[in-house]
C-alpha positions in Angstrom: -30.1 75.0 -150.0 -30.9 77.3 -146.9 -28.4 78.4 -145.3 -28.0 78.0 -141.2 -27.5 81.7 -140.6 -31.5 82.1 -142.6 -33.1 79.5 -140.2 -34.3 82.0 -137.7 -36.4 84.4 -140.5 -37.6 81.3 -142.2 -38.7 80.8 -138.3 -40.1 84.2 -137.7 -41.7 83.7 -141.0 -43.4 80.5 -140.6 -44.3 80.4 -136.8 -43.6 84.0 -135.5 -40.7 82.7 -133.0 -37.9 85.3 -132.9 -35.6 82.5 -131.5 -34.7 78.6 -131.3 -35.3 76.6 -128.5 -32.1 74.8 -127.1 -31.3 71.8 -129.6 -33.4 72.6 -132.5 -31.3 74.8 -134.6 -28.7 71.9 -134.1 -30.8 69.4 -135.2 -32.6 71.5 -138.5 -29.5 72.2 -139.8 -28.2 68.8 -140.0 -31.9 67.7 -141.0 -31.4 70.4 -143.9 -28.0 68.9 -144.8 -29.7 65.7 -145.7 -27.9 63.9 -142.6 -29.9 61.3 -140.5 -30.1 62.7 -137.2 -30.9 61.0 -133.1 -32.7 64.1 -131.1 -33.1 63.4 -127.8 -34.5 66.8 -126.2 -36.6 67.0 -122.5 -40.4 66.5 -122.5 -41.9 70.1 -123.6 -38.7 71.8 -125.6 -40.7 71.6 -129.0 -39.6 68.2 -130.9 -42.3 68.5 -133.3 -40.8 72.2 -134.8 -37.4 70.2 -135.7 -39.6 68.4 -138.7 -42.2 70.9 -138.8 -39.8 73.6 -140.2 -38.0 71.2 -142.2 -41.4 70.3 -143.6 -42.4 73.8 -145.3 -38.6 74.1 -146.1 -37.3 70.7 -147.9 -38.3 70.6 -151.6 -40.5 66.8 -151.0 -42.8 65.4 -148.3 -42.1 64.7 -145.3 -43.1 61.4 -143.1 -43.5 61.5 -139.7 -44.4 58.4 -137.9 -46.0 59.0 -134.3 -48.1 56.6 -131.6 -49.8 59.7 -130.7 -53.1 60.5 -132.2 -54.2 63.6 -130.3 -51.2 64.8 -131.0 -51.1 64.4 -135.0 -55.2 65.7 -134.8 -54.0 68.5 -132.8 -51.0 69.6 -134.9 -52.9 69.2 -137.6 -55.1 71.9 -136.8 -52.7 73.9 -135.4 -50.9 74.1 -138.7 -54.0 74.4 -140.6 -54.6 77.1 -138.3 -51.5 79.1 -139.2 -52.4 78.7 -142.9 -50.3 75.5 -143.9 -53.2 73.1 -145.4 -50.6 70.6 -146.8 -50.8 68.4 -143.8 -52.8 65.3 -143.2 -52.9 62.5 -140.4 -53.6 58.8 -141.1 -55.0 57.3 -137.9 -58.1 55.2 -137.0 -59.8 58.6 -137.0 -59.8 58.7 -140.7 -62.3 57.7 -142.4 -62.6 55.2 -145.2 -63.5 57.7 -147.6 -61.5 60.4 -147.0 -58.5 58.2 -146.6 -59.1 56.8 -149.9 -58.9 60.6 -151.6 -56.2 61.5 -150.0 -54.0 58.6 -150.6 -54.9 59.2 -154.6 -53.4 63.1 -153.7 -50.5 62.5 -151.6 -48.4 64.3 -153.6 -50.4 67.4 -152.5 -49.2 67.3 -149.1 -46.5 68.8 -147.6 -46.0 66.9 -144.2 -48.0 63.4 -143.6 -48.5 61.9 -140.1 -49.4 57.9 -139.9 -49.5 55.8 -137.2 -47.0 53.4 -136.9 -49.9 50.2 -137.5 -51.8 51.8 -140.3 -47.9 52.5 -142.0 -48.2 48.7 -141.8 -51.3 48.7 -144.7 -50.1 47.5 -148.5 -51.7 50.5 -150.0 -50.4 53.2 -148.0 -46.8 51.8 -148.3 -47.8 51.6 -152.2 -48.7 55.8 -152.2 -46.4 56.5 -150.8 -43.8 54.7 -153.1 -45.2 57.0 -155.6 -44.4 60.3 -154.0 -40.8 62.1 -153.5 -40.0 61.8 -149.8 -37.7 64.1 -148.2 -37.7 62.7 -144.4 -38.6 60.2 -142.8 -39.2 61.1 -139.2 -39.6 58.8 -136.1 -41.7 60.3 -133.2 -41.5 59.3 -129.7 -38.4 57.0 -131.5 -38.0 55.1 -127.9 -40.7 53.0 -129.1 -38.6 51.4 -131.6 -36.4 49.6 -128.8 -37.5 46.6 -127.1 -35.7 48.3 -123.5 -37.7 51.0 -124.3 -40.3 51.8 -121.6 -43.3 51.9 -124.0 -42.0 49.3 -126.9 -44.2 48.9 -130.1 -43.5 46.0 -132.2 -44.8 47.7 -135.3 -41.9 50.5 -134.9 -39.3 47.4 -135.7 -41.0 47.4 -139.1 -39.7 50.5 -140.0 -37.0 50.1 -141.7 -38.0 48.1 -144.0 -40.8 50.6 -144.5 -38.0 53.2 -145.3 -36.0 51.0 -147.5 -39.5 50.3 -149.4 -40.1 54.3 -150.2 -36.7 54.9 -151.4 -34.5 55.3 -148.7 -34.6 58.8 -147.3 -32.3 60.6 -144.7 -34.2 59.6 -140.9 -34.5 61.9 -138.3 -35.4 59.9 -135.1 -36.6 61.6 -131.5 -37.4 61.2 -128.4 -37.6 62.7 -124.5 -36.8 60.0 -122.7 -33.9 56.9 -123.9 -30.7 56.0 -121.8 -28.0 55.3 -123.7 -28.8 51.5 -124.3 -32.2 52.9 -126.0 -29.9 55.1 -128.5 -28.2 52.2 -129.5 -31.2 50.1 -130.2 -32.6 52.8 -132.0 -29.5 53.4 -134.5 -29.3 49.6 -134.6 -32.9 48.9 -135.6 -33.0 51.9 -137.8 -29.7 50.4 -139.6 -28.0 54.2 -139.6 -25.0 53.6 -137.8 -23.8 56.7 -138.7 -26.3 59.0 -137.1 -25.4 62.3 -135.8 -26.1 63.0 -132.4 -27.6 65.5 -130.5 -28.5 64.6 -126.8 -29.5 67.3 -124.2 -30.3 67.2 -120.3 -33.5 65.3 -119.6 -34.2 67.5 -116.5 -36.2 70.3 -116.3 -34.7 73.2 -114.1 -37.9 75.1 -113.5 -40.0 71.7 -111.7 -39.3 71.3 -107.9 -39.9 67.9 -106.9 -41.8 66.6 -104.2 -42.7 63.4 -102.5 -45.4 63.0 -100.2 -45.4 59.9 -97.8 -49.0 58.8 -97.1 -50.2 55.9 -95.2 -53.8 56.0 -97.1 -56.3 57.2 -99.6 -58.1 59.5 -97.2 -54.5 61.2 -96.9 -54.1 61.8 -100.4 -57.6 62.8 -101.1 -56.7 65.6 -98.1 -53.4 66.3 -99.7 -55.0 67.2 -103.3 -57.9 68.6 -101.9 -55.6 71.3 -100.0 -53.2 71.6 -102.7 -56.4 72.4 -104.9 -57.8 74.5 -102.3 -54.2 76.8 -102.0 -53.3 76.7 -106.0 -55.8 77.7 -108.8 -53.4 76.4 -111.3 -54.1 73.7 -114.4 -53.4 70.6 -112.7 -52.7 67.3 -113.7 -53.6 64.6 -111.5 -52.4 60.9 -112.5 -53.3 57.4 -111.9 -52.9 53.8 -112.8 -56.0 53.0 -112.3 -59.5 54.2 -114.3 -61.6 53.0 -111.6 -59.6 55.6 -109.2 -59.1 58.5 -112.1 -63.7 58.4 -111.9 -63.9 57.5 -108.2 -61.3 60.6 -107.1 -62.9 62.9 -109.8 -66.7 62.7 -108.4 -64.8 62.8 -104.4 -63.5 66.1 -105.9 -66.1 67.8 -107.3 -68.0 66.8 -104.2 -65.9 68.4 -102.0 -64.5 71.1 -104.5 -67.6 72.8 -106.3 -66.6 75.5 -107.9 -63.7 73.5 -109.5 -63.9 72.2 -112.8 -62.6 68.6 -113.2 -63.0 66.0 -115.6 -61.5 62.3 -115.7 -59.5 60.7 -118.9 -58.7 57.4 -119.9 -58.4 54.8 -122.6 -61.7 53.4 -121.7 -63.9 56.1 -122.6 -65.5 57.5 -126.6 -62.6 58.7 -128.6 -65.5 61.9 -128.7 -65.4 62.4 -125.1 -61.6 62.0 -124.5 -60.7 65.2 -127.2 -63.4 67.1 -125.6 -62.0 66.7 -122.5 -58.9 67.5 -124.1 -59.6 70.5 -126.1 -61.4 71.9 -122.7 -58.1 71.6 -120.5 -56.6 73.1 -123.6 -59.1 75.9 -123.8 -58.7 76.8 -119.9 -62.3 75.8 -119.7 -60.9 72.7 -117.3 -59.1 73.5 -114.1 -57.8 69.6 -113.1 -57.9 66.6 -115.3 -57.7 63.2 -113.2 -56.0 60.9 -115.7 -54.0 57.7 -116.9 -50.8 58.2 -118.7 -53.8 57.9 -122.0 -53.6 61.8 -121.4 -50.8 64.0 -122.0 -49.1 62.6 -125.0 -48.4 64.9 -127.4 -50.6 67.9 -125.3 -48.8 70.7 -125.4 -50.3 73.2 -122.9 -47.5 75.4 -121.4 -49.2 76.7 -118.4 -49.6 73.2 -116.6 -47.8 74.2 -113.2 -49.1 71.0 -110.8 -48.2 67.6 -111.7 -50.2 65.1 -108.4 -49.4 61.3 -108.9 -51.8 59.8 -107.1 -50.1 56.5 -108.1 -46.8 56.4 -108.9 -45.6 54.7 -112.5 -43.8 51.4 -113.5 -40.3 53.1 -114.1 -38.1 56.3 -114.1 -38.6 56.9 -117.8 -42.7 57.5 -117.7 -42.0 59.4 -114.6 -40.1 62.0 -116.0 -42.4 62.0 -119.5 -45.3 62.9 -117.1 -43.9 65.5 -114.8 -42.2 67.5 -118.0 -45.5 68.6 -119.3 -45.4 70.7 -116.5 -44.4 74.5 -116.7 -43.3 74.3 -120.7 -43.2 78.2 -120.3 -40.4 78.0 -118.2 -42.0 79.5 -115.0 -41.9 77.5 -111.5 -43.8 74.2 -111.1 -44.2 71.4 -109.0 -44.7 67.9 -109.6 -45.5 66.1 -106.3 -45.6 62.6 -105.6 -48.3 60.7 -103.1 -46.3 57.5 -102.2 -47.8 54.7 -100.4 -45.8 51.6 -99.8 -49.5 49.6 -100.1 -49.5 50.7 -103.9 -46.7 48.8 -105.2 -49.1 45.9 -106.3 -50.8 48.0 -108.7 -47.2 48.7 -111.2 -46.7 44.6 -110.3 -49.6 44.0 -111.6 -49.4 46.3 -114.6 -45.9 44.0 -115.3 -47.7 40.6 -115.2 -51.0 41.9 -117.2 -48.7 43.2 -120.0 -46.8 39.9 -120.7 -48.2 36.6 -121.3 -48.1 33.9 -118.5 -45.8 30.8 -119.0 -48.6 28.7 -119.5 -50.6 31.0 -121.6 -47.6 31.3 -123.8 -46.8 27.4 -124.3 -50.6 27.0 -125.3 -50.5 30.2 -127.9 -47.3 28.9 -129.8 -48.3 25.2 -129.9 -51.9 26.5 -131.1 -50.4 28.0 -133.8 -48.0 25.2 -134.6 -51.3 23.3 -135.3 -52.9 25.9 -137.7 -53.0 24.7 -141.3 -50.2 26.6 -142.8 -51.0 29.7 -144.9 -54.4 30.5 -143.0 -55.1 33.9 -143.0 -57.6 36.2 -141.6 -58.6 40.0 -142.4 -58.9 40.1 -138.5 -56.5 37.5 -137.9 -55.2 39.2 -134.8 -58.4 40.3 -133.0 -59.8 37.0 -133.4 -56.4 35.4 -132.1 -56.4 37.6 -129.1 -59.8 36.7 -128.3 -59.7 32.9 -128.9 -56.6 32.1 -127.4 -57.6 34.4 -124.1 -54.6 36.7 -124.0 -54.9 40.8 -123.7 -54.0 42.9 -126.8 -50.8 43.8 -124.9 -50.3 40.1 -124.5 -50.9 39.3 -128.0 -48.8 42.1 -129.6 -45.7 40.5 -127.7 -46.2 37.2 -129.1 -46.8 38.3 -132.5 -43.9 40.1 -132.5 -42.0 36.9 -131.4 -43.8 34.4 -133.8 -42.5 36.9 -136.7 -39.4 37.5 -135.5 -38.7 33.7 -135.2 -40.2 33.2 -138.8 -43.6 31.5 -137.9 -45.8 34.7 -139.0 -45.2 37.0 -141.7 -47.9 39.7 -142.8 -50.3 37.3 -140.5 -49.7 34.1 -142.9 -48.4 31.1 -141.2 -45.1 30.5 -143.5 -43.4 27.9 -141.6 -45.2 24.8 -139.6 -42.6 24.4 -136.9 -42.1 20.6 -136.5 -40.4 20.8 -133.1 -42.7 24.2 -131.4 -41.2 23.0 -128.0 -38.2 24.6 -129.9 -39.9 27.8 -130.3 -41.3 27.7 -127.0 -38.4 28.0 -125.3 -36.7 30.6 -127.4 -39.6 33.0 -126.6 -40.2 32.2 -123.0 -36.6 33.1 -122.8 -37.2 36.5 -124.1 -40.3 36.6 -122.5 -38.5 36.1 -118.7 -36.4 38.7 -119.9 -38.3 41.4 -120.5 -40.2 40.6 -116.9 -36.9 40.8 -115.6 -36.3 44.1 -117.2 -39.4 45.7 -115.9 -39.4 44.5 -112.3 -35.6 46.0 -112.2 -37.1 49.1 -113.6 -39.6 49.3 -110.9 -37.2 48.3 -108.5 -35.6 51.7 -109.9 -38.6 53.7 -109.2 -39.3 52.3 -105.8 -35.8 53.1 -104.2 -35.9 56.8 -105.8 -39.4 57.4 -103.8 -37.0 56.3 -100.9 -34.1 58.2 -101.8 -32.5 60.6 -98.3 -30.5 62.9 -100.8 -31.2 64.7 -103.4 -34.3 63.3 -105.1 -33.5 65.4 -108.3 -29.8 64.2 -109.0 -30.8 60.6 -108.3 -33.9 61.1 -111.0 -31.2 61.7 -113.5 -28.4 59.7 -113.0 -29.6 56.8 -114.9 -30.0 59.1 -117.5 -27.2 61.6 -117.9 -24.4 63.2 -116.4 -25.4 66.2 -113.6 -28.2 68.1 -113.9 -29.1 71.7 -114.3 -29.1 74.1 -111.3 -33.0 74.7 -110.0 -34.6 78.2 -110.8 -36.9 77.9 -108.1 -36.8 75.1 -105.3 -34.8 71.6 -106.2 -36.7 68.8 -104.1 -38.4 68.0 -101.0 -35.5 66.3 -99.7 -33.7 69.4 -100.0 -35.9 72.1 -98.7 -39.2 72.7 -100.8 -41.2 75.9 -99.3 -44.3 75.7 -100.4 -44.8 79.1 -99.3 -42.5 80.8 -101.3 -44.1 79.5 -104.5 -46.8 81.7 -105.9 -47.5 80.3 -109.7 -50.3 82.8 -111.1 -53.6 81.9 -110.4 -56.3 81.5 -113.1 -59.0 82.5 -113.3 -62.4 80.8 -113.9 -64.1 82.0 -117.2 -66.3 79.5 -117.5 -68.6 78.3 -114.0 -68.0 74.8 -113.0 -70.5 72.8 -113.1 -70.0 69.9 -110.7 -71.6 66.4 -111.1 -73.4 64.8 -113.9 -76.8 65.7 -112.2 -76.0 69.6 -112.0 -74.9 69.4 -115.5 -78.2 67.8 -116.6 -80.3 70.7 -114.5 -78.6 73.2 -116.6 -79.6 71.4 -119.6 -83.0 71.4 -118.7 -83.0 75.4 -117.9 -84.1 73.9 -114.0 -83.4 75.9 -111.3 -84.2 78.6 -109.1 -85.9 81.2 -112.2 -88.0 78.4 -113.2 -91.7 80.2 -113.5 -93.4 76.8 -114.3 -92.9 76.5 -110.3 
């Protein structure tokens, strides 16, 4: 048993830090005493080093179940990269075949990331019954509770998952979960006695700004001078993939020399970690993106966060602006608010759940299925037939197997009276609307707010905040002139549009001698 007082040379050791971050000694040590442990530490204050250490540490194999594929790729190879080539991810990435290996070998691997849906496959659940697991971690943990802001049905699974592979001490995290997220957390996880280790949510170092625009030609001149003033890696977000492209071209037209790039969930998996590893690499300046970017990226010399739209609720708020300034120095998040973009979060609320009437025709559907059918795609085809999103169809699934209709995708129940069922979802289902449109009620009277934008932020969260070691808000006196982040420097020439891209491809230009 290591002992607390030999945490920071095992540290040195394994990842050349001389010293913990705030929380994460706390949490090791009781993850090294075998307890299960809540962590709730800000956006960027290194989560992933409170299993990591643990990992090379603890005598088995340790579990760690995140939504985030970039980031299990990327730690992957960070680790690898350091020398520690007992670590594997298990994600759609994976191929078939190399999968297949490695599930015969798992007992070769020191630290194992899965996704919380492939977790859900027989045969993975089987391997890993086979191995000696040390801990079981829960990633981005908020997940797991349906008042959580990004809510995955598959995390509610969990437990039995643990129960299944023998039961080993949980350590659960997150950045962002109020109090009635803890509690659904230890509830769902079934460890009521959990230790605890909570810390602020708000970042010191981040002023905050809102901007009051009464159009997208303002904004455009907004980011365009901000851009012009501050050579610094910039994130620029949106709720809209049509406006991350659109905004992106408008830029490079009117920015040339600054290398830009757009990021959603639309595009190649290929082209999103390119774009990815670039920003990473410094060979990006400003990424216009959905909230598809930035999960799990951990690049510490982010110092401008733009929304160009602003998000649903508090929660993804705060996750987005804390990748900014992870080193600690001054950085700025700044908010374009205007009042004519409410309708896109609205609509964001009514795509994600299913309509009343799309609902009633789902469930009593189903309740005409010949019981037992099964398909190997039996949700994809459900999705598609029945006309619902995958959002949609995730909610519902959820519900049919939480009221016994569905279990492992078999029909195990032919509900006489479905009405019945009906009603006891659509209940839920008005809920959960009700839930989100008082969340964005939330966000909408903080981009209001008169006083201090920074203790309002927090006070749905915790009690206080920290003092500011730069500038606190706009409300309360941002000077933009005062702040003078470092500015990079270009290494790489930017490139521009697609069609100056394709001209250096072709070696056309001005020392052409075919001319």
């Amino acid at each position: 048993m290591i002992q607390s007082k030999d945490l920071e040379t095992r540290l040195n050791q394994h990842f050349q830090f001389d010293r913990f971050r705030e929380g994460q000694k706390e949490i090791i040590t009781d993850v090294m005493a075998d307890k299960d442990v809540l962590g709730i530490l800000p956006t960027g204050s290194g989560k992933s080093l409170c299993y990591q250490l643990p990992a090379m540490l603890l005598p088995g194999t340790t579990v760690v179940i995140s939504p985030l594929i970039s980031l299990m790729n990327d730690q992957v190879k960070q680790l690898k990269s350091m020398n520690f080539k007992q670590v594997i991810a298990f994600n759609s990435f994976i191929d078939s075949g190399t999968r297949r290996i490695a599930l015969k070998n798992l007992s070769a691997y020191k630290l194992i990331y899965v996704s919380p849906e492939l977790l859900q496959d027989q045969h993975v659940q089987t391997q890993l019954k086979r191995i000696s697991i040390s801990l079981f971690v829960v990633d981005e943990a908020h997940c797991i509770s349906q008042w959580g802001h990004e809510f995955r049905p598959d995390y509610l699974k969990l437990n039995d998952t643990i129960q299944l592979i023998g039961n080993p001490p949980v350590l659960a995290l997150s950045a962002t979960a109020p109090q009635a997220v803890q509690d659904d957390i230890i509830h769902s996880l079934k460890r009521p006695n959990m230790v605890k280790h909570i810390y602020p949510m708000d970042r010191e170092n981040i002023a905050l700004s809102i901007c009051r625009v009464q159009h997208d030609t303002d904004k455009m001149e907004k980011i365009t001078n901000l851009l012009e003033t501050y050579h610094v890696p910039t994130l620029i977000y949106f709720s809209s993939r049509r406006a991350a492209e659109m905004v992106t071209d408008e830029l490079l037209g009117k920015l040339p020399t600054k290398r830009i790039a757009f990021y959603h969930g639309g595009m190649e998996p290929i082209d999103r970690i390119a774009i990815q590893q670039q920003f990473m690499n410094d060979q990006l300046d400003v990424v216009c993106c959905t909230n598809a970017f930035g999960m799990g990226i951990d690049k510490n010399n982010i110092r401008l966060i733009i929304h160009y739209h602003f998000p649903p609720q508090l929660e993804a708020f705060i996750q987005e602006v804390g990748r900014a300034g992870r080193d600690g120095k001054a950085s700025v998040s700044v908010l374009l608010y205007s009042e004519q973009d409410t309708y896109l979060p609205q609509n964001m609320i009514e795509q994600d759940l299913p309509t009343e009437d799309q609902l009633r025709h789902v469930v009593q559907y189903v309740a005409n299925m010949p019981s037992n059918q099964i398909s190997p795609k039996f949700d994809d085809c459900m999705a598609h037939k029945l006309q619902v999103n995958e959002i949609q169809w995730r909610f519902i699934h959820y519900q049919l197997e939480k009221n016994d209709i569905l279990n492992n995708n078999k029909i195990v129940d032919l509900p006489k009276h479905w009405k019945h069922v009906f009603d006891i979802i659509n209940t839920h289902r008005k809920k959960r609307k009700q839930l989100k449109q008082a969340k964005l009620m939330d966000m909408i009277s903080w981009m209001n707010e008169t006083e201090c934008l920074r203790k309002h932020l927090y006070k749905h969260f915790q009690r206080g905040y920290q003092t500011p070691t730069m500038f606190c808000c706009s409300n309360c006196g941002l000077s933009w002139d005062k702040w003078q982040p470092e500015q990079s420097v270009n290494k790489t020439k930017a490139l521009g549009t697609w069609q100056a891209k394709l001209t250096k491809v072709l070696c056309i230009g001005e020392n052409d001698e075919s001319k």
